[in-house]
LUMFI-136333 format. One record per residue: residue in three letters; x, y, z of N, C-alpha, C in turn. Coordinates in Angstrom, 2 decimals, always signed. Atoms other than C-alpha are relative to their C-alpha. Layout:
<atoms>
ATOM  code       nu       nv       nw      cau      cav      caw       cu       cv       cw
ATOM   Ala        X        Y        Z        X        Y        Z        X        Y        Z
...
</atoms>
This chain:
<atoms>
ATOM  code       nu       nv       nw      cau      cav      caw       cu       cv       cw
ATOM   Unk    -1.28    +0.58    -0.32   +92.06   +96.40   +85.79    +0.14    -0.13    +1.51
ATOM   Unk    -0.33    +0.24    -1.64   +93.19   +94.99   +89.07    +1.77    -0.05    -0.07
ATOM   Unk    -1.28    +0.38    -0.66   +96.61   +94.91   +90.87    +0.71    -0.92    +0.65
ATOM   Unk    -0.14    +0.71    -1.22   +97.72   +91.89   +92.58    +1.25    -0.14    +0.28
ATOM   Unk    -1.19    +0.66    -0.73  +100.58   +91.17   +94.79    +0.10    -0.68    +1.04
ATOM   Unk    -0.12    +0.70    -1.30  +102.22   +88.95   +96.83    +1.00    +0.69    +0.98
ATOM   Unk    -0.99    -0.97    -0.71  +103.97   +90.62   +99.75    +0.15    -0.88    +1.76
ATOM   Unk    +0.06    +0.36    -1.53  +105.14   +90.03  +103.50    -0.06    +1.15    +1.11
ATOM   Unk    -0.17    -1.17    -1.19  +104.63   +91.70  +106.78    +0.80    -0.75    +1.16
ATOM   Unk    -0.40    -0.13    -0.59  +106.65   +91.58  +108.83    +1.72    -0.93    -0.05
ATOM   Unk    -1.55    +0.39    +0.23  +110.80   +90.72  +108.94    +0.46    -1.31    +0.54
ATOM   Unk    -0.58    +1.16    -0.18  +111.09   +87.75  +111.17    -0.83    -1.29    -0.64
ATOM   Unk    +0.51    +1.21    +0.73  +110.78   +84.31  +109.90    -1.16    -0.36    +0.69
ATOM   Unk    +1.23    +1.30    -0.71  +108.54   +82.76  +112.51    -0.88    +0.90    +0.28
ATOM   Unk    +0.93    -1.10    -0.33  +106.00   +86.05  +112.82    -0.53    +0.61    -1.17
ATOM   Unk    +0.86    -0.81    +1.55  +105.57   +87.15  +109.18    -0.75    -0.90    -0.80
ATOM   Unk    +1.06    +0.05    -0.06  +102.53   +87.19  +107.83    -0.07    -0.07    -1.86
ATOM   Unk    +0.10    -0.50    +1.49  +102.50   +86.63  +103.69    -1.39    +0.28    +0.10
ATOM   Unk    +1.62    -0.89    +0.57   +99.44   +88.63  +101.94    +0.27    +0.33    -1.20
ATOM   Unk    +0.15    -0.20    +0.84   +98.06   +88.58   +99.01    -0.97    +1.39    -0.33
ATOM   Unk    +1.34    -1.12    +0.11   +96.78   +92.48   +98.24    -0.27    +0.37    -1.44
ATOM   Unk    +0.23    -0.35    +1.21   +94.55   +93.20   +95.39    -0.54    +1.50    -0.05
ATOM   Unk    +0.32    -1.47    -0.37   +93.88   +96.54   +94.50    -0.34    +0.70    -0.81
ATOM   Unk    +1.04    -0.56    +1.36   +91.55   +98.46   +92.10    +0.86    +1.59    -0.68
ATOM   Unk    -0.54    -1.17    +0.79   +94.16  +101.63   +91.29    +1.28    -0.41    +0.18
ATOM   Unk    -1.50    +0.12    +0.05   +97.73  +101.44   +90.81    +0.62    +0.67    +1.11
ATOM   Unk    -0.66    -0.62    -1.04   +98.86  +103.98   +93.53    -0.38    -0.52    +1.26
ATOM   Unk    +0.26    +0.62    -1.65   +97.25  +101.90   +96.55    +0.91    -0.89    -0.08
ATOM   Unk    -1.43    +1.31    +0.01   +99.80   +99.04   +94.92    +1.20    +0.45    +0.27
ATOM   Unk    -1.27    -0.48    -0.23  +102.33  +101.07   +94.90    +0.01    +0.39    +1.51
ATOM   Unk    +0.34    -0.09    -1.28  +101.33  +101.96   +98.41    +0.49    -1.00    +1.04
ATOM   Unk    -0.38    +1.17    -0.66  +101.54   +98.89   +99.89    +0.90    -0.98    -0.65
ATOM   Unk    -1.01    +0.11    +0.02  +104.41   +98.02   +98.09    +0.79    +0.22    +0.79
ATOM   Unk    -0.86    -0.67    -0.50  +106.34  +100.43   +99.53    -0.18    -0.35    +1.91
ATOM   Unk    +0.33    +0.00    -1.30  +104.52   +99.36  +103.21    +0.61    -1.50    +0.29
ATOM   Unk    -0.15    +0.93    -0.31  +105.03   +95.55  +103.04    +1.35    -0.76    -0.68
ATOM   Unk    -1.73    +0.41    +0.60  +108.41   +93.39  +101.86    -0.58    -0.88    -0.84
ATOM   Unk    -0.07    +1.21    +1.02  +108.55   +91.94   +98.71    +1.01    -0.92    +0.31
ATOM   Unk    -0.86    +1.28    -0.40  +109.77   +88.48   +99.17    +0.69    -0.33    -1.87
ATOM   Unk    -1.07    -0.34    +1.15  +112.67   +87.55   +96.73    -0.62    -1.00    -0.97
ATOM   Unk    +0.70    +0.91    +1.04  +111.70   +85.55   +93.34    +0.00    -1.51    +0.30
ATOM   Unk    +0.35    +1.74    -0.66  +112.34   +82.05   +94.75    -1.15    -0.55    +1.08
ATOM   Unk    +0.99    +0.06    -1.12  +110.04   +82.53   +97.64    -1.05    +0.25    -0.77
ATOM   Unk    +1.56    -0.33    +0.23  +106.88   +83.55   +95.39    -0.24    -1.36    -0.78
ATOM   Unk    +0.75    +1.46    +0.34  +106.99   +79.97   +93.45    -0.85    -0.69    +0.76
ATOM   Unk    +1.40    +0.76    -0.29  +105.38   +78.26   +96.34    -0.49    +0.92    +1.12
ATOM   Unk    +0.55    -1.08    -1.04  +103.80   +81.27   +98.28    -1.11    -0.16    -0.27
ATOM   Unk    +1.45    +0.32    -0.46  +100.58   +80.71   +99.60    -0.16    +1.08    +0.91
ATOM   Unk    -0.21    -1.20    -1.08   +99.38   +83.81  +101.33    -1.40    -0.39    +1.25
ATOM   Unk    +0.48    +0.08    -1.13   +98.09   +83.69  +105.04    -1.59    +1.02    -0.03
ATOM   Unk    +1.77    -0.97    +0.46   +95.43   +86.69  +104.08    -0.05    +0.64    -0.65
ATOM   Unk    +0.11    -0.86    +1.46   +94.32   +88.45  +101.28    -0.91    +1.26    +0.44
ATOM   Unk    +0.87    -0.76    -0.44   +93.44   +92.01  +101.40    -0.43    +0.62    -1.55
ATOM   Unk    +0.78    -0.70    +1.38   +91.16   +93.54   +98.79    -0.49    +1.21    +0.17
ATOM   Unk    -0.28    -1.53    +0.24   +91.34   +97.25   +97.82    -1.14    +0.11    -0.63
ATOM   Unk    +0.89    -0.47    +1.38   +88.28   +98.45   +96.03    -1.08    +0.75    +0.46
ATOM   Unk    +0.67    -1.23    -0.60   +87.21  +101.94   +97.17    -1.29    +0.14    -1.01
ATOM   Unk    +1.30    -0.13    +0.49   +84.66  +101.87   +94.12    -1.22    -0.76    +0.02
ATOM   Unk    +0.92    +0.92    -0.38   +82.96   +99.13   +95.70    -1.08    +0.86    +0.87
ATOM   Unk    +0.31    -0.54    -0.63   +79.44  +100.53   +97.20    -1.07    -1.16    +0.53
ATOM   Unk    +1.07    +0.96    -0.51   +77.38   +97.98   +99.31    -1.33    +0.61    -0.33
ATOM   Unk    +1.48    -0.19    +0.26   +73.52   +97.92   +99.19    -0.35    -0.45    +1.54
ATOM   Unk    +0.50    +0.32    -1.07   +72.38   +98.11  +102.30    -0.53    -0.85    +0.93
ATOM   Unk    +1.11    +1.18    +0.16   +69.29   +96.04  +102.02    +0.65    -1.22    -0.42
ATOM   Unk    -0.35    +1.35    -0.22   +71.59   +93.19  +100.66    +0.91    -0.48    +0.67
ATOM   Unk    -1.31    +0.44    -0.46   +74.45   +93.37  +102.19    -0.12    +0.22    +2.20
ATOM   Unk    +0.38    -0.02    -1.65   +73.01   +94.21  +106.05    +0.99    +1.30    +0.42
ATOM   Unk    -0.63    -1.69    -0.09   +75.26   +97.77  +106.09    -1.16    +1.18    +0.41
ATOM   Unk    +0.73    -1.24    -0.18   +74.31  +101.14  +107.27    -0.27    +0.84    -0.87
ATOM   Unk    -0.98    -0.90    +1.02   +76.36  +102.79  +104.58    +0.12    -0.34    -1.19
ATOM   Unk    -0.70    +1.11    +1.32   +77.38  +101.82  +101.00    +1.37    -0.12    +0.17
ATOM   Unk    -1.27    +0.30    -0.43   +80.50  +101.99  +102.96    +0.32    -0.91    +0.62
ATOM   Unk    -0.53    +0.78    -1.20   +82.40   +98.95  +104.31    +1.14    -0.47    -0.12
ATOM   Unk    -0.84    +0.54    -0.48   +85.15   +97.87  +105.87    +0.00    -1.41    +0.46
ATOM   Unk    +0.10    +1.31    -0.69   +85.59   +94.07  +106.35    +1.26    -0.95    -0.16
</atoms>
């Protein structure tokens, strides 16, 4: 199961940032719920989000394919 939402950062009109975050457990959604502003139900009909962030701590790169140090990454 995934999580997705649409959310905003930041309060003024001409500086906020919509984002679409997806997120592989329920408590990181609720997380960034609670971090970013849900925009009200009229605003998500034509919401197009500026950047999408994707949650998925059980993701582990491959080194060799992915050019990592780690099976850890941040991108």
């Amino acid at each position: 199961d995934l999580y997705v939402q649409d959310l905003v950062g930041g309060a003024d009109e001409d500086l906020k940032l919509t984002t679409r975050v997806v997120t592989e457990f329920a408590w990181h959604s609720l997380f960034i719920r609670n971090l970013l502003i849900r925009p009200e139900a009229a605003e998500l009909e034509h919401f197009v989000p500026d950047m999408t962030i994707i949650d998925l701590p059980s993701f582990r790169a491959d080194p060799a394919r992915h050019g990592t140090r780690t099976g850890t990454v941040i991108a």
